[in-house]
N, C-alpha and C positions, 0 to 999 in steps of 0.2 A: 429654914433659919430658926436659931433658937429663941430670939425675941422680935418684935416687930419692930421696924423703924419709923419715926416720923420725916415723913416725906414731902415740903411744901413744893406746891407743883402751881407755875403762876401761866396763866393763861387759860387754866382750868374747862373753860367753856368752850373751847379753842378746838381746831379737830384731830391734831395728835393728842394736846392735852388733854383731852376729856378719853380718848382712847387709853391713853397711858395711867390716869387716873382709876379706870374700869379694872385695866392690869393689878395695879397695884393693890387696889382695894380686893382682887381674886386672892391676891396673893398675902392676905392679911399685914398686911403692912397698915401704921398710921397715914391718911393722906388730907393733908390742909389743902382746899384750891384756892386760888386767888384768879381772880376777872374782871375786868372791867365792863364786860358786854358793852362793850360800841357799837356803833351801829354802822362799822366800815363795811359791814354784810348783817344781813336777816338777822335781829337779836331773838327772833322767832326760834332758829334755829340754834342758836347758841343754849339758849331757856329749857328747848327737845332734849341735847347732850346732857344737860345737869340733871333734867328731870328723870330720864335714862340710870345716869348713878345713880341720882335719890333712890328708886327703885331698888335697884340689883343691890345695893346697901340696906335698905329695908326686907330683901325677900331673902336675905341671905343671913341676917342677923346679926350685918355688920355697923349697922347706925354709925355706934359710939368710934366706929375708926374713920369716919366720913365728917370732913366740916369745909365750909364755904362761907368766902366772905368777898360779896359785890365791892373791890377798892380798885383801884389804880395806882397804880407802881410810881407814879409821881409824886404821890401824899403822902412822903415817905415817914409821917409823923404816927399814919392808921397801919401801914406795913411792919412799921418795928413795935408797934402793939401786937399782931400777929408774932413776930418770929418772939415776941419776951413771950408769949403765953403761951407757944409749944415747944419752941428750943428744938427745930427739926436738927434732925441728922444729915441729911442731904436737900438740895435744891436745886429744882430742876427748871430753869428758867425758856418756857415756851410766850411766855407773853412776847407779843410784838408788833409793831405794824409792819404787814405784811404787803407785798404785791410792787411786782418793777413800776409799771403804768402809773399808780394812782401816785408813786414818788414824785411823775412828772407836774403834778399839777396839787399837792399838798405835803410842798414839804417838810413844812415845820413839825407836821405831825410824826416824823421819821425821826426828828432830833429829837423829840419829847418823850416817845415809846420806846424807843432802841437805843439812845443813847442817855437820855436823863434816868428814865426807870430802868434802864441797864446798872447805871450808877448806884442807885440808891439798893438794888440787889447785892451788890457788890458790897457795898457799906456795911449792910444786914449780916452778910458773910462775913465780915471781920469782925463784927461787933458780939456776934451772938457763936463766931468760933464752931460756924460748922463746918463740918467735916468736909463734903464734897459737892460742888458744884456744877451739876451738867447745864448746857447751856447750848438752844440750837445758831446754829450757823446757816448757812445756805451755799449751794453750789454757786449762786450767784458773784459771790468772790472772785472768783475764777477767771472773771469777765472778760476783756480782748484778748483773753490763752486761743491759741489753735490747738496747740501740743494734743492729741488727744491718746489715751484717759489720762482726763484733771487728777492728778496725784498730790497728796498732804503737803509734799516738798516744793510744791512749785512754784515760783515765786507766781503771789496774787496783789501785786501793785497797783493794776491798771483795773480798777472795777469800773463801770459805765453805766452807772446808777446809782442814785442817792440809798436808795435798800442796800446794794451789796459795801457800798463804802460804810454803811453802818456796822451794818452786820462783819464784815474786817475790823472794825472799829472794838466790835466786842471782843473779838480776840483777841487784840492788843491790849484791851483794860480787863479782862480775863486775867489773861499774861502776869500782867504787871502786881494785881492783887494777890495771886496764887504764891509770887515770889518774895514781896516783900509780908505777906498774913501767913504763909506757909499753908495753904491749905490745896485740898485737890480740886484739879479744876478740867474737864473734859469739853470740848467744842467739838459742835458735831455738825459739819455741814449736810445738810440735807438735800437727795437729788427728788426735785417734785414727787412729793408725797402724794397719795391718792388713795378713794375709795371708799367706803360706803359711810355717811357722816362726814363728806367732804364739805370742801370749801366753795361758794359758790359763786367766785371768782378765778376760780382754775379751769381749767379746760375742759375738764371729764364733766361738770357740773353745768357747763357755759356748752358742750356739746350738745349733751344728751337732751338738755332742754329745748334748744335750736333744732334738733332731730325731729322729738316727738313734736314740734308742733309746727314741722314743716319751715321756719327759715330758715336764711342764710345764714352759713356759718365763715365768723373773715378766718382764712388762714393768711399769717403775713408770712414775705417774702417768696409772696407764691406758693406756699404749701413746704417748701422747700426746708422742714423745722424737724429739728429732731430732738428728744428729751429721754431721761435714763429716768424710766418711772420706778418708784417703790412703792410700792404695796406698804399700808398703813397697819396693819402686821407684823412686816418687817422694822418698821422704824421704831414702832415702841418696843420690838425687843430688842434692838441694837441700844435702847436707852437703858431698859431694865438691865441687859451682861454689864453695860458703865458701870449703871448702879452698883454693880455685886464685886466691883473689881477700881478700888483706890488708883487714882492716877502716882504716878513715886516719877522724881527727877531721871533724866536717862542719864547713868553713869557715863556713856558713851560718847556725851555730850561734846562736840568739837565746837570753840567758840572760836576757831580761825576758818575755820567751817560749819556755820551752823545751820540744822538742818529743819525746818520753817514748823514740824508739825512733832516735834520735843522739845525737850528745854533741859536745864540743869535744872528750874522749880519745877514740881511737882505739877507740870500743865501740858494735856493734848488735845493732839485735833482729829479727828478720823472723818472719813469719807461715810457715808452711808445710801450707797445707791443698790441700786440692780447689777450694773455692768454690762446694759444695751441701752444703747441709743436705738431709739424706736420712732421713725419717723411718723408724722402727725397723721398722715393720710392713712398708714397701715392700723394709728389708734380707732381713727373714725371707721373703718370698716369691722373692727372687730364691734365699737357700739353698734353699730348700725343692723349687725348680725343677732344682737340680742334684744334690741330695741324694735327689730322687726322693719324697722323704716330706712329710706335712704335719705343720707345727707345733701343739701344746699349746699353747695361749695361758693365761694365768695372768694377768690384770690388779691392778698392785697400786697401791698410792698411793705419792706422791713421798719418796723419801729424801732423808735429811739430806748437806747438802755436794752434792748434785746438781744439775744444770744442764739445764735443759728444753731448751735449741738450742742449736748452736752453728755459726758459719759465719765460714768464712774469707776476708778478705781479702791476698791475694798479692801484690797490685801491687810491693810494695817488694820482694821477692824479685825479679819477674821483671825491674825495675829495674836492680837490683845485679846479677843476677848473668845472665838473659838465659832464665830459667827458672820455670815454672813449675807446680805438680804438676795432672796432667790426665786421669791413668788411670779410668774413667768406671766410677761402682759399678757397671755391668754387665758388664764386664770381668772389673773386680778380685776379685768374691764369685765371679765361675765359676773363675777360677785357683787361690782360695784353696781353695774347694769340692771341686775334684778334687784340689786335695794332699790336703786333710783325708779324702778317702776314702782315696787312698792309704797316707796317713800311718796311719790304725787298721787296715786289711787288713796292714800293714808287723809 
């Protein structure tokens, strides 16, 4: 690229965001983070990932293109002090509250992360006129579909949790911004990301711990679960080809038929899985193989807001953009595996 971009990335601390930040900052680009560090998981661990950049930005001689500012996307008075003093080019909205379960029992916290500081992102974009807006979504959307693979076009009405009704939510106020500010704006649902600086509320992280130190681990509805994992690799370069590539209205666009994941505005949606569903049982044996130990199994019945499969179609990613995510769960659980050992001996 012949100049660098400024690039605010919110969630910064986050475990794609802090990956995709490391990206960017390789790739000499400008990168603002924004975080909140909550303490919805270990702010230990969040504190690890910044201090991680700090690093690789100091050993690299990038300082001056690294900056971070502890805010929350609610304050939306301290956020448009950031976007007036760097005037990014692109924004790539990872901040969120995450996780099906914990919506069940906090969820005001879902309409104040995901949909107020969804909002006030949104504002920032029109006001300060940037260019393009990625923004994560979740296969969670998806929710009471059997159809399977979940395709960009399929109608995602019936979500069955306050997360994925949000996270729909952002795509319609995505939508609706991109057409009436003219600007680009990409949504990208995400199929369970994973792997080394994960999350430790996801399963890989909730496994391997139960593993090594010998409990039970619940698997609901019996074990009977199946998930289209990606490799955390893969996701941040499905965000970087976004990056590199303007969303433009689909000429094509039928509005007696309209098709859920283009527009006539300048706004999409792409898939970003693997494209296997990889049942839970065959995950745990793969840790279990690098972990050395065998699992506790716990069989338990299905939760509420849960989703028995999930499987991803990419086509349209690898369309747009010439990519598409491939790191194969035998790879990706042994990489993650040998962090995660390293990472508790640490």
């Amino acid at each position: 690229m012949s100049s660098a971009r400024t690039i605010i990335v919110t969630g910064a601390a986050g475990f794609i965001g802090a990956a995709l930040v490391e990206r960017l900052l390789r790739m000499n680009e400008v990168v603002v983070g924004i975080d909140n560090i909550n303490s919805y998981y270990s702010k230990s661990l969040k504190l690890k990932r910044i201090k991680l950049i700090d690093e690789l930005a100091e050993s690299h001689k990038i300082r001056k293109n690294w900056h971070f500012y502890k805010n929350d996307l609610k304050r939306i008075d301290d956020i448009k002090l950031i976007f007036s003093k760097y005037k990014p080019d692109i924004v790539v909205n990872l901040a969120a509250q995450a996780g099906v379960r914990y919506s069940l029992h906090n969820p005001k916290q879902y309409i104040d992360s995901n949909i107020l500081g969804f909002f006030n992102i949104l504002e920032m974009c029109r006001e300060f006129k940037v260019k393009h807006l990625i923004y994560a979504s979740s296969s969670s959307v998806y929710g009471a579909n059997k159809l399977l693979p979940f395709k960009e076009n399929d109608p995602v009405n019936h979500p069955i949790s306050l997360y994925a009704a949000t996270k729909r939510s952002n795509e319609l106020m995505a939508h609706s911004y991109s057409h009436l500010y003219n600007f680009s704006a990409t949504g990208l649902r995400f199929f369970t990301v994973y792997g080394p600086w994960g999350r430790p509320d996801m399963a890989p992280m909730i496994f391997s711990k139960a593993i090594i130190r010998q409990e039970p681990i619940e698997l609901f509805n019996k074990g009977d679960m199946k998930r289209d994992f990606t490799f955390i690799d893969d996701a941040v370069e499905a965000i970087v080809r976004c990056s590199n590539k303007l969303t433009v209205p689909d000429n094509d666009f039928d509005r007696y038929n309209p098709n859920p994941c283009t527009s006539f505005s300048p706004h999409r949606i792409f898939n970003v899985g693997n494209n296997k569903a990889v049942n839970l049982l065959y995950f745990l044996e793969l840790l279990e193989k690098v972990l050395g130990k065998k699992a506790i199994i716990k069989k338990m019945e299905m939760q509420p807001g849960d989703v028995q499969e999930t499987l991803c179609d990419s086509r349209n990613l690898r369309n747009w953009t010439g990519f598409s995510p491939d790191t194969s769960i035998e790879k990706g659980v042994e990489l993650f595996a040998k962090w995660y050992l390293d990472y508790i001996s640490g």
